[in-house]
PyMOL Python script that loads the backbone (N, CA, C, O; Angstrom):
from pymol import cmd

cmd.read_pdbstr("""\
ATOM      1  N   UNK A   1     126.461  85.256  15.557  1.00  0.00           N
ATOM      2  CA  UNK A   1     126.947  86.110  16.651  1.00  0.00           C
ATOM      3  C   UNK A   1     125.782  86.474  17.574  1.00  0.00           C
ATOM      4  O   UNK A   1     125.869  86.332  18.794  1.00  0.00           O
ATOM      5  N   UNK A   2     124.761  86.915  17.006  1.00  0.00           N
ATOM      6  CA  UNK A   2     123.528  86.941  18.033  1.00  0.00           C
ATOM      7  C   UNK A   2     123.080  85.997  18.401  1.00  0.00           C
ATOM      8  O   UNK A   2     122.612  86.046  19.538  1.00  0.00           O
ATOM      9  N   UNK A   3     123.003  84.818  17.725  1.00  0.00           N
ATOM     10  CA  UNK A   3     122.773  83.498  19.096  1.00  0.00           C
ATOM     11  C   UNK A   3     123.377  83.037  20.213  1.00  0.00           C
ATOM     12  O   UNK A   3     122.863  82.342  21.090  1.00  0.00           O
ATOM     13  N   UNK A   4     124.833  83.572  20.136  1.00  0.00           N
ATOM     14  CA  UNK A   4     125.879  83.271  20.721  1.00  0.00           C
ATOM     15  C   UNK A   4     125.495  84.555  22.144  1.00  0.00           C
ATOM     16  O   UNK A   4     125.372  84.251  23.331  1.00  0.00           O
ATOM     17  N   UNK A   5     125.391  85.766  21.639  1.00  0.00           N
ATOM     18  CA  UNK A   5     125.283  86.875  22.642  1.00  0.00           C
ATOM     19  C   UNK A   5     123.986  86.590  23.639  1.00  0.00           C
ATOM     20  O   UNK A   5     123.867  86.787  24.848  1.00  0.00           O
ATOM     21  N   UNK A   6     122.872  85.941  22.461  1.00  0.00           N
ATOM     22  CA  UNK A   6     121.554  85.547  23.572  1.00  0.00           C
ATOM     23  C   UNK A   6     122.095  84.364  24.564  1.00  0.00           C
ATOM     24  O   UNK A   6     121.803  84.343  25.760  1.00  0.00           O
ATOM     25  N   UNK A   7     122.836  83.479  23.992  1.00  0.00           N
ATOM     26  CA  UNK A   7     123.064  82.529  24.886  1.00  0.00           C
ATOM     27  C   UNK A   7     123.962  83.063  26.121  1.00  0.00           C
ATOM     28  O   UNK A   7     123.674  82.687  27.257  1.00  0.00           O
ATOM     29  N   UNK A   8     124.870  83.795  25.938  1.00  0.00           N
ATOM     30  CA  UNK A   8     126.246  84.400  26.835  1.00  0.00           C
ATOM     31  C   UNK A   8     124.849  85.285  27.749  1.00  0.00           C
ATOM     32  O   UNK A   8     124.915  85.166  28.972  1.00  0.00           O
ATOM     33  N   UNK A   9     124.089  85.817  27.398  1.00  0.00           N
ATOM     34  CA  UNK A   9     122.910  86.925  28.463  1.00  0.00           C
ATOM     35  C   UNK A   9     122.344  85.626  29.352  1.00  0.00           C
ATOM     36  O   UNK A   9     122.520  85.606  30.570  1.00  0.00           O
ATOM     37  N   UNK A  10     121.608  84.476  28.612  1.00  0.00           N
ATOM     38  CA  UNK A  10     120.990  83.714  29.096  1.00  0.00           C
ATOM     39  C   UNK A  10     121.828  82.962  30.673  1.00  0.00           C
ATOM     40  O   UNK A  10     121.328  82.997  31.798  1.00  0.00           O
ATOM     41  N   UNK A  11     123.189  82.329  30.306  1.00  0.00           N
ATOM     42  CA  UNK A  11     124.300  81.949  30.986  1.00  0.00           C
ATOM     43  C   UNK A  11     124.290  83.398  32.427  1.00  0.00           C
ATOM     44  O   UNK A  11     124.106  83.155  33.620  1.00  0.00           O
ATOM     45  N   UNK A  12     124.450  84.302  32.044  1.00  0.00           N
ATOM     46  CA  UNK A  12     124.727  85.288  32.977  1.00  0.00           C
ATOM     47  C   UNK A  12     123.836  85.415  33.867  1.00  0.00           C
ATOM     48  O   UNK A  12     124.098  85.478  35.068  1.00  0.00           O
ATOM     49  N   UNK A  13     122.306  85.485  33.225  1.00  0.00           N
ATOM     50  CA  UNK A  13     121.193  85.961  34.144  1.00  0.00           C
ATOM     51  C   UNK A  13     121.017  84.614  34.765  1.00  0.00           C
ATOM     52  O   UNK A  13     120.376  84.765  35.805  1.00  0.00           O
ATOM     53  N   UNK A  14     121.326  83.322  34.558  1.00  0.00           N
ATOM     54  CA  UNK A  14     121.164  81.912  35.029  1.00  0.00           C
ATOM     55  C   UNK A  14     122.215  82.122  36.592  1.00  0.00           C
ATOM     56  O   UNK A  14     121.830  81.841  37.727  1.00  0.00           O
ATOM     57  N   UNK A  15     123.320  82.574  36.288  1.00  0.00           N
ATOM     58  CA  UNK A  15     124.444  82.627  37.195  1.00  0.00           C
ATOM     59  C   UNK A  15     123.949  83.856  38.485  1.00  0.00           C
ATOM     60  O   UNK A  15     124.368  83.839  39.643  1.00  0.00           O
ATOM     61  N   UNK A  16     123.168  84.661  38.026  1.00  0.00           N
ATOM     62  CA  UNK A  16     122.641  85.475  38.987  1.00  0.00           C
ATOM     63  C   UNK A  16     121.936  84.964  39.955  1.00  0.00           C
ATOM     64  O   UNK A  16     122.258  84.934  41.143  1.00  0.00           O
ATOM     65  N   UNK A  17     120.557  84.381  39.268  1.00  0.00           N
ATOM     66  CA  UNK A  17     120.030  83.250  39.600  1.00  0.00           C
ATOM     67  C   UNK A  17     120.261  82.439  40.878  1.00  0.00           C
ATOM     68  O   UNK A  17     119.674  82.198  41.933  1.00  0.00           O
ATOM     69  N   UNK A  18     121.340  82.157  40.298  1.00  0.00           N
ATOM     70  CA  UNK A  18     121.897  80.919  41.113  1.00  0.00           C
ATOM     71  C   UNK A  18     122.837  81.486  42.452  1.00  0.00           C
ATOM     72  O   UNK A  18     122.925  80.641  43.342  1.00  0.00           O
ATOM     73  N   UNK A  19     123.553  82.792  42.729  1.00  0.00           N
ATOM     74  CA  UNK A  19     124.179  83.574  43.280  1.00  0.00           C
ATOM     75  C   UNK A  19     122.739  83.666  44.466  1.00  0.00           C
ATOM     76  O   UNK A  19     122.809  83.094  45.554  1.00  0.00           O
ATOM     77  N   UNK A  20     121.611  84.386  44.082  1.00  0.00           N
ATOM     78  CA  UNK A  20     120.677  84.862  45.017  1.00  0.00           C
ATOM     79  C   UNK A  20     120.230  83.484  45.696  1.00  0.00           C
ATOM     80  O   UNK A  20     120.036  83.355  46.905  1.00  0.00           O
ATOM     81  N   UNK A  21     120.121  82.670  44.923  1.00  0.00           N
ATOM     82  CA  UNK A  21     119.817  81.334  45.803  1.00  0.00           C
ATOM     83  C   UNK A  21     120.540  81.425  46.963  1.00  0.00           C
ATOM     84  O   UNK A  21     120.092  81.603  48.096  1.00  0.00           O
ATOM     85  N   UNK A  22     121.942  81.264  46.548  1.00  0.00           N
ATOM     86  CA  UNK A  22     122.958  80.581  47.536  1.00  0.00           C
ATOM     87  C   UNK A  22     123.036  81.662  48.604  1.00  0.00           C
ATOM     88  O   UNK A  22     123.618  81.091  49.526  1.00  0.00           O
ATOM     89  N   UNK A  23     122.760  82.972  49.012  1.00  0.00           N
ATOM     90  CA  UNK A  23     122.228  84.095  49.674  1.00  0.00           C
ATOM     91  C   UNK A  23     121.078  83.578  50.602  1.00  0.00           C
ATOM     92  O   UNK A  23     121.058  83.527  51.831  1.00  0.00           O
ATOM     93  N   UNK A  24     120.147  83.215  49.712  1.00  0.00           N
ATOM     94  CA  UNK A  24     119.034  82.453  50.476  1.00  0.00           C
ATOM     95  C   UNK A  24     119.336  81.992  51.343  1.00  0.00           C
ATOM     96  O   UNK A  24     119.488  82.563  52.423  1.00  0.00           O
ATOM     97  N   UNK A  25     119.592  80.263  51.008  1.00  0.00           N
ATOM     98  CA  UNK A  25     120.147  79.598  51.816  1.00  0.00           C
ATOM     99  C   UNK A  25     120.908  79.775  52.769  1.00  0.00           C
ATOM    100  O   UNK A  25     120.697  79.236  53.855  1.00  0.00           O
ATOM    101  N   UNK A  26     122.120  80.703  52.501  1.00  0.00           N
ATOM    102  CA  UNK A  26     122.994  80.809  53.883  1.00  0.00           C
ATOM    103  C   UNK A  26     122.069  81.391  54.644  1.00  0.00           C
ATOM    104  O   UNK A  26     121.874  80.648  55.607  1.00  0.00           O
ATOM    105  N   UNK A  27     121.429  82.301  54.700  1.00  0.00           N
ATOM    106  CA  UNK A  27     120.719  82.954  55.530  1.00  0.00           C
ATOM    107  C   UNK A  27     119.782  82.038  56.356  1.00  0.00           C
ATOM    108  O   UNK A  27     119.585  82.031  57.571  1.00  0.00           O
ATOM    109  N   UNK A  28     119.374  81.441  55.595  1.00  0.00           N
ATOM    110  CA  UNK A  28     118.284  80.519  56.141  1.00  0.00           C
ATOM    111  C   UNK A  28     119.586  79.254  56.960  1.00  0.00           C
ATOM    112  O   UNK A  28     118.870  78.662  57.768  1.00  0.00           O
ATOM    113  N   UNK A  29     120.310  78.948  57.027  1.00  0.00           N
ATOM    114  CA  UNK A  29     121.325  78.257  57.409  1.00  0.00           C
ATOM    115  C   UNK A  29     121.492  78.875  58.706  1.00  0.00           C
ATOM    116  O   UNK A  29     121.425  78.330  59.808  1.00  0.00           O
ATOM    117  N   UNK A  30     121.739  80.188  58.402  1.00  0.00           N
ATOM    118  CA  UNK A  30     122.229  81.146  59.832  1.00  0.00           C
ATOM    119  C   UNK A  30     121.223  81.093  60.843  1.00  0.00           C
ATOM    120  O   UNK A  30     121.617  80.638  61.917  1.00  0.00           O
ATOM    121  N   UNK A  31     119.720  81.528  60.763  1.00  0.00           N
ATOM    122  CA  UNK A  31     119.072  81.278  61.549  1.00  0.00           C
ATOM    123  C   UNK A  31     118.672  80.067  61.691  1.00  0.00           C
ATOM    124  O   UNK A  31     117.650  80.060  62.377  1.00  0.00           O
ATOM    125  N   UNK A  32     119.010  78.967  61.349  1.00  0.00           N
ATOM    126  CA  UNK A  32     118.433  77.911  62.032  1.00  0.00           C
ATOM    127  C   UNK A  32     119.372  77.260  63.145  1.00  0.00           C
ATOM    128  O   UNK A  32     119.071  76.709  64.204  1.00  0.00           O
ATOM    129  N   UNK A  33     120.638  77.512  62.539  1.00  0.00           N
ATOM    130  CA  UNK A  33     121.917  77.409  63.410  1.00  0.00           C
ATOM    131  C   UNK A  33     121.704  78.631  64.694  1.00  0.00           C
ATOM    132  O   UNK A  33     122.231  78.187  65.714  1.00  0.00           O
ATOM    133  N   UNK A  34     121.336  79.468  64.839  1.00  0.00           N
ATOM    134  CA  UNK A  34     120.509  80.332  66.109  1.00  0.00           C
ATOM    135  C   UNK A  34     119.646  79.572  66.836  1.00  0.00           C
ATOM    136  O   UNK A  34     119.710  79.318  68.038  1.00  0.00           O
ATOM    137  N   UNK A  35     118.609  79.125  65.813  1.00  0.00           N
ATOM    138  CA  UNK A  35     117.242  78.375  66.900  1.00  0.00           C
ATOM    139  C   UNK A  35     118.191  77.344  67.169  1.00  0.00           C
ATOM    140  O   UNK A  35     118.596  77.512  68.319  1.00  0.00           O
ATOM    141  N   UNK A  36     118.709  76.395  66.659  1.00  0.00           N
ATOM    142  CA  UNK A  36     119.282  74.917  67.290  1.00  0.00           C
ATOM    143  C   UNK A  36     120.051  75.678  68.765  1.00  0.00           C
ATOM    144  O   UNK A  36     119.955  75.110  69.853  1.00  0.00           O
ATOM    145  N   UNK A  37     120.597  76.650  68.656  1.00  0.00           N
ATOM    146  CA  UNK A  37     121.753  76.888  69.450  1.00  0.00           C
ATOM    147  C   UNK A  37     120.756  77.530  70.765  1.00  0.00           C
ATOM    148  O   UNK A  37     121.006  77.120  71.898  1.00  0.00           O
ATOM    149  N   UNK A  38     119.878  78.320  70.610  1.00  0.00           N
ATOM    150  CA  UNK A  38     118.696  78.617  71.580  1.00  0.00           C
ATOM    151  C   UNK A  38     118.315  77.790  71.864  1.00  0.00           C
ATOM    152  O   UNK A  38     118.359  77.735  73.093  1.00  0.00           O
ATOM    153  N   UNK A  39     117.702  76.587  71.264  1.00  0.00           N
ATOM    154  CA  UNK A  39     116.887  75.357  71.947  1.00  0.00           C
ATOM    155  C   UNK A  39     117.795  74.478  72.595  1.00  0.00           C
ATOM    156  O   UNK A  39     117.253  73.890  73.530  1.00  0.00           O
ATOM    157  N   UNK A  40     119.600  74.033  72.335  1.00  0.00           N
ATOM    158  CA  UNK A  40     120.144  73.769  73.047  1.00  0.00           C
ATOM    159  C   UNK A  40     120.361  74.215  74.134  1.00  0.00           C
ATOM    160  O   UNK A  40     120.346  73.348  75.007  1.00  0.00           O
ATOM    161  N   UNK A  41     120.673  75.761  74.661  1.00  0.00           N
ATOM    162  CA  UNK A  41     120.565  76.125  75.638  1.00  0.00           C
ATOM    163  C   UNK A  41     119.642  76.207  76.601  1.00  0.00           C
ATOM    164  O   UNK A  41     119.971  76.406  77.770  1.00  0.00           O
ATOM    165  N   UNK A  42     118.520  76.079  76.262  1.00  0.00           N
ATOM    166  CA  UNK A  42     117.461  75.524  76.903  1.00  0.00           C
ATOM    167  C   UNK A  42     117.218  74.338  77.764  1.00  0.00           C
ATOM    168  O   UNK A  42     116.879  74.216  78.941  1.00  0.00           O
ATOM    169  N   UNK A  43     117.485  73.532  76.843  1.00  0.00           N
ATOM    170  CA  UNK A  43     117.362  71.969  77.181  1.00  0.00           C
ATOM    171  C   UNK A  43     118.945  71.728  78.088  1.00  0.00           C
ATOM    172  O   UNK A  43     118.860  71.140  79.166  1.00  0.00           O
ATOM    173  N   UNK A  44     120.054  72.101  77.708  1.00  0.00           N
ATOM    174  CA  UNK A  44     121.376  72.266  78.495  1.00  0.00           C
ATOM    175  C   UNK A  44     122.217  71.344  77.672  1.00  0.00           C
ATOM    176  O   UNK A  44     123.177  70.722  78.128  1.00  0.00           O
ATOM    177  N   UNK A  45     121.829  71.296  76.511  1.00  0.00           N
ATOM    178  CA  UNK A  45     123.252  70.366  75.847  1.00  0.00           C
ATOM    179  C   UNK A  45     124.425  71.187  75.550  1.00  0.00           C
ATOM    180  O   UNK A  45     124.106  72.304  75.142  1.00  0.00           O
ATOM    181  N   UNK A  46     125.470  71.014  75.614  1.00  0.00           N
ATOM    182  CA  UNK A  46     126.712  71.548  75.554  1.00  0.00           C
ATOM    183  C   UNK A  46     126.493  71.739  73.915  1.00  0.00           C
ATOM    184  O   UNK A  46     125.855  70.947  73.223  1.00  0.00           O
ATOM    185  N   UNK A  47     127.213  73.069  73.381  1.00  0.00           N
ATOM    186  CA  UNK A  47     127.646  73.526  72.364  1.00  0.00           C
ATOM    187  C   UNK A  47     128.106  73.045  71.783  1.00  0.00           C
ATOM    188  O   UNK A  47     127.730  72.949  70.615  1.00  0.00           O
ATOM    189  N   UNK A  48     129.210  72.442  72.242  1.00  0.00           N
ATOM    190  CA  UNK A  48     130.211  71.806  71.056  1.00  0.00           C
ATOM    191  C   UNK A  48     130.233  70.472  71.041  1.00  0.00           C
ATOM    192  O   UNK A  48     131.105  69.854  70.430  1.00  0.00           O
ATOM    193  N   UNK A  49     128.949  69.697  71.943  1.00  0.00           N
ATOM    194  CA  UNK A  49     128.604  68.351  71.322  1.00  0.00           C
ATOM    195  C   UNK A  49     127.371  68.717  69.971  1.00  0.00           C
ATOM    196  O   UNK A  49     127.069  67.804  69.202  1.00  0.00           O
ATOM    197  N   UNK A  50     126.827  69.928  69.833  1.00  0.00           N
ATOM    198  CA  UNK A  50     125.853  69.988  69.148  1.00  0.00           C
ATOM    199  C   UNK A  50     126.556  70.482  67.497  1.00  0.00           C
ATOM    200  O   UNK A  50     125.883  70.420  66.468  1.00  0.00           O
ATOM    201  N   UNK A  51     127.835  70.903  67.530  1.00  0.00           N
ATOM    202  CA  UNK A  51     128.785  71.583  66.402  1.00  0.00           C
ATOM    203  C   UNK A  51     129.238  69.788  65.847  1.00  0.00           C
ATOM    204  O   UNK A  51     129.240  69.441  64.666  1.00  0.00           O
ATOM    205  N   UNK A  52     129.463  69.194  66.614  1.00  0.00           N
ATOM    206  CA  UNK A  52     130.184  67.848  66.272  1.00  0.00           C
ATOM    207  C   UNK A  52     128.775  67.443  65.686  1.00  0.00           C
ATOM    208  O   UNK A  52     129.024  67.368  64.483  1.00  0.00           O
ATOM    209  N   UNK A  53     127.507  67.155  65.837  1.00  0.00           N
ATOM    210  CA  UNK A  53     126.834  66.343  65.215  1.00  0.00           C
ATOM    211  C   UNK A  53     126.970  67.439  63.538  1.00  0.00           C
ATOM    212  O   UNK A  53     127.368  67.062  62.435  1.00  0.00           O
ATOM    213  N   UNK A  54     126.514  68.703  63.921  1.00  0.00           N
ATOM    214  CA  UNK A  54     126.440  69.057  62.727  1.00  0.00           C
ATOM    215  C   UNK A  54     127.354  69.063  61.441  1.00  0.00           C
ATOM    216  O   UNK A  54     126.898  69.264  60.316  1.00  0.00           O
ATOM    217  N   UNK A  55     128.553  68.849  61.683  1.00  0.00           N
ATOM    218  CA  UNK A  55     130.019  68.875  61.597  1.00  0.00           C
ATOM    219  C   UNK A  55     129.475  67.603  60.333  1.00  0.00           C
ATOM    220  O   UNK A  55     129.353  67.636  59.109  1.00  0.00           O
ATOM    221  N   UNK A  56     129.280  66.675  61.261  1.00  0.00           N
ATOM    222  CA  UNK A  56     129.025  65.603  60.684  1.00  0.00           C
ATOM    223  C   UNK A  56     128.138  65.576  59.036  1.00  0.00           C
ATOM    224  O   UNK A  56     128.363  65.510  57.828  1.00  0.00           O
ATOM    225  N   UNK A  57     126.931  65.688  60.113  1.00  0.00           N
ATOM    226  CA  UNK A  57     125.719  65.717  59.052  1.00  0.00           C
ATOM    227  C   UNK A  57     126.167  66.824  57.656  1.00  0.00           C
ATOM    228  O   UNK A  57     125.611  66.753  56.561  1.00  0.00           O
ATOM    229  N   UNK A  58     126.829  67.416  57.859  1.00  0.00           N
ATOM    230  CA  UNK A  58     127.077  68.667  56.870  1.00  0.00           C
ATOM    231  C   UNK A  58     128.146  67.919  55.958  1.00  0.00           C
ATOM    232  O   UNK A  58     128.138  68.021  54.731  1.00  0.00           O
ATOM    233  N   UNK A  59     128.958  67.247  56.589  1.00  0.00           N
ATOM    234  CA  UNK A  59     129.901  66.417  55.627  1.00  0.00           C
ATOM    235  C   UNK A  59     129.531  65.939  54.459  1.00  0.00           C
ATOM    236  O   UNK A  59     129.853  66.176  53.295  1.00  0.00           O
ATOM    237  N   UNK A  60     128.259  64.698  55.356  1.00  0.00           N
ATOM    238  CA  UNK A  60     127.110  63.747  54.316  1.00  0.00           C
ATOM    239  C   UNK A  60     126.568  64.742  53.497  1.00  0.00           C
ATOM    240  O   UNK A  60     126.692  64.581  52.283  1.00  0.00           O
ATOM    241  N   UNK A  61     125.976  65.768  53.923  1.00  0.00           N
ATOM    242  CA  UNK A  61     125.139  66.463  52.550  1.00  0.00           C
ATOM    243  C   UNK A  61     126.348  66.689  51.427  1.00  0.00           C
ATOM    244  O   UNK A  61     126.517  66.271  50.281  1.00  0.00           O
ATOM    245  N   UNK A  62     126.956  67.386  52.140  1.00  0.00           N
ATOM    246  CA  UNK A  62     128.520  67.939  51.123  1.00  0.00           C
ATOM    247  C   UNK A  62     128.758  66.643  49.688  1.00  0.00           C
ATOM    248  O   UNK A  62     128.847  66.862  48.480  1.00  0.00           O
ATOM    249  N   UNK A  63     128.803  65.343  50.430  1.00  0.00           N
ATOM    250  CA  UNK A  63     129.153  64.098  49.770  1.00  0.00           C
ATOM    251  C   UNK A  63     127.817  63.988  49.002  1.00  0.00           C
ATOM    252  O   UNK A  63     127.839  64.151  47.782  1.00  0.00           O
ATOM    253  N   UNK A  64     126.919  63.782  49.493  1.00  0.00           N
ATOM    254  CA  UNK A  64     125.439  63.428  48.527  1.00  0.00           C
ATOM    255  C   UNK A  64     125.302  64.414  47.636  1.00  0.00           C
ATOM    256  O   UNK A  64     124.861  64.111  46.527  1.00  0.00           O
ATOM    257  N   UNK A  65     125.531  65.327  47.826  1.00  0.00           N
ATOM    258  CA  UNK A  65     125.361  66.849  46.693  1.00  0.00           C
ATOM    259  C   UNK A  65     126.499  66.336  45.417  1.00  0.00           C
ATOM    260  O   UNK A  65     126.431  66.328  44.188  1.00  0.00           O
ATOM    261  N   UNK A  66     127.251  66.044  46.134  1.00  0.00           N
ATOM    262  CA  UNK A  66     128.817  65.538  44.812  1.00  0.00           C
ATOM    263  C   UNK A  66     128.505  64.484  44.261  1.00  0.00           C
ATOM    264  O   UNK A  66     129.037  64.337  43.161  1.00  0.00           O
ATOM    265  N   UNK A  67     127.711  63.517  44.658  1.00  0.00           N
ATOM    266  CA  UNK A  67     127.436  62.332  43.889  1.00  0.00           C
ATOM    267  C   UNK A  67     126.098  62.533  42.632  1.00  0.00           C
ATOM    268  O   UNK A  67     125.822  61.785  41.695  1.00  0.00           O
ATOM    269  N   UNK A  68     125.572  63.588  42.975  1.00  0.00           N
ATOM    270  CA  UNK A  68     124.288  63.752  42.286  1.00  0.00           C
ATOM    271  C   UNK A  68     125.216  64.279  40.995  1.00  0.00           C
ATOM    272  O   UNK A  68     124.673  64.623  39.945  1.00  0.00           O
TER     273      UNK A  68
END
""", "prot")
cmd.dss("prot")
cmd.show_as("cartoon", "prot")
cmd.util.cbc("prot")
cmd.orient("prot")
């Protein structure tokens, strides 16, 4: 029963873990999706040709992440 409870703590604090990551990341997702969207406006590319590439590219990761 106590190996079982260390393992069930271990599992939990792993899942925390893994929760603050994914926090990370979006965040870091959010502002870069800002700078792209600032440096597009800059340069003058339309918005929603710049949503379609990403659209894209986000698909492929989505798929390469599932194959791993």
């Amino acid at each position: 029963i106590k190996m079982l409870e260390t393992m069930m703590d271990r599992m939990f604090r792993r899942q925390e873990e893994l929760v603050d990551l994914q926090k990370i990341t979006s965040v870091k997702q959010e502002s870069m999706d800002s700078v792209v969207r600032g440096l597009a406006k800059k340069i003058g590319i339309s918005k929603s040709h710049h949503e379609e590439d990403y659209e894209e590219e986000h698909e492929e990761e989505t798929f390469n992440t599932r194959e791993k």
